[in-house]
N, C-alpha and C positions, 0 to 999 in steps of 0.2 A: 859815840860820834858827837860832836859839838862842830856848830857853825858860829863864825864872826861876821857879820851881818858890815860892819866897817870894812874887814879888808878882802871880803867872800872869798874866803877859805874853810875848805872841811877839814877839819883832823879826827881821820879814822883812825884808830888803836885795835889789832886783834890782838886776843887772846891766846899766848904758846900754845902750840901743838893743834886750835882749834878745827874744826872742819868746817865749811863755809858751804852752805848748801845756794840752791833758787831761791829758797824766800829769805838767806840773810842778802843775795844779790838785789832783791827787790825792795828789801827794807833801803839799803844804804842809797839806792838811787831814788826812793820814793823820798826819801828824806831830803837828798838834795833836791830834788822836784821842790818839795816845799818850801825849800829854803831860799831856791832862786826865783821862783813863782815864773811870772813873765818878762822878768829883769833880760834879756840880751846881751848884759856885759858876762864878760871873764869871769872864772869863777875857779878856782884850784883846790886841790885835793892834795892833804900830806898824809901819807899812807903809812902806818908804820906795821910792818906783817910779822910784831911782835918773835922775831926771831927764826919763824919759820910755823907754817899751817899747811893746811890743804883744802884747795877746790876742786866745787865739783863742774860737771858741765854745764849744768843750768848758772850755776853762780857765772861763771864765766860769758853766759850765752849774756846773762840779764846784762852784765855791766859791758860787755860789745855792743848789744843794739843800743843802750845808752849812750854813749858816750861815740857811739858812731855818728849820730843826731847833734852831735853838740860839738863836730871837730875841728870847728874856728875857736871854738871859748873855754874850753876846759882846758887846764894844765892839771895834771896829777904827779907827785913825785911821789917815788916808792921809796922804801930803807927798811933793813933791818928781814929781807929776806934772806933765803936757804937757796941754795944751790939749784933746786927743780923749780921753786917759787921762781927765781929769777929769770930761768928760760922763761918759763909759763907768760911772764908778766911781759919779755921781750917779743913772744912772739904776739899776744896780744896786738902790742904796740906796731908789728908788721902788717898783721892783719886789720886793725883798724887807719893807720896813719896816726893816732891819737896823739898829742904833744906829751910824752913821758918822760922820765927817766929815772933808771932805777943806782941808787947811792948806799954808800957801805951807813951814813946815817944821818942824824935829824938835822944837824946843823947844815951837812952838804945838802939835803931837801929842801931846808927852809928857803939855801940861798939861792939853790936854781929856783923856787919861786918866786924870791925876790925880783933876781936876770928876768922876769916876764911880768913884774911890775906889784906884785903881790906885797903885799907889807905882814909879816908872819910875825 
């Protein structure tokens, strides 16, 4: 993970085939924690689920209650999932309202972050 503190954006990178447990759900949002501190502004996330992985339900649960907290200011785009990743990741975004969207890849992520003001 790497954060740009200029145009606050996260770029997540998984790992093929990894599996993504609670505590990597907790690392990724702790991290942004840190990274936005008490800032209030917008802050996005380019997700790349490196081709396709698997979670589990705590990772799932961590990054819902997250980001259900934060459903004015976070953008996330996804790219680079798998067939169940992609459900997974849509119905997320029903069940939270969250501002997502999931893209065959990086350039179309970058630029729906741009469309929300982000400079990638």
């Amino acid at each position: 993970m790497a954060w740009d503190d200029a145009t606050r954006v996260c770029v997540a990178r998984v790992t093929p085939g990894a599996t993504l447990g609670g505590d990597d759900g907790l690392a990724l949002v702790g991290a942004i924690e840190r990274w936005i501190g008490e800032n209030p502004a917008a802050f996005g996330v380019l997700a790349d689920g490196g081709g396709g992985h698997q979670t589990d339900r705590d990772y799932r649960a961590a990054l819902s209650r997250y980001f259900r907290k934060r459903i004015d200011v976070a953008y996330v785009a996804f790219f680079g999932l798998d067939a169940v990743l992609r459900v997974t990741v849509e119905m997320l975004q029903v069940g939270t309202g969250m501002k997502l969207t999931v893209v065959e890849d990086e350039a179309a992520a970058r630029a729906w972050l741009a469309g929300h003001g982000f400079r990638t």
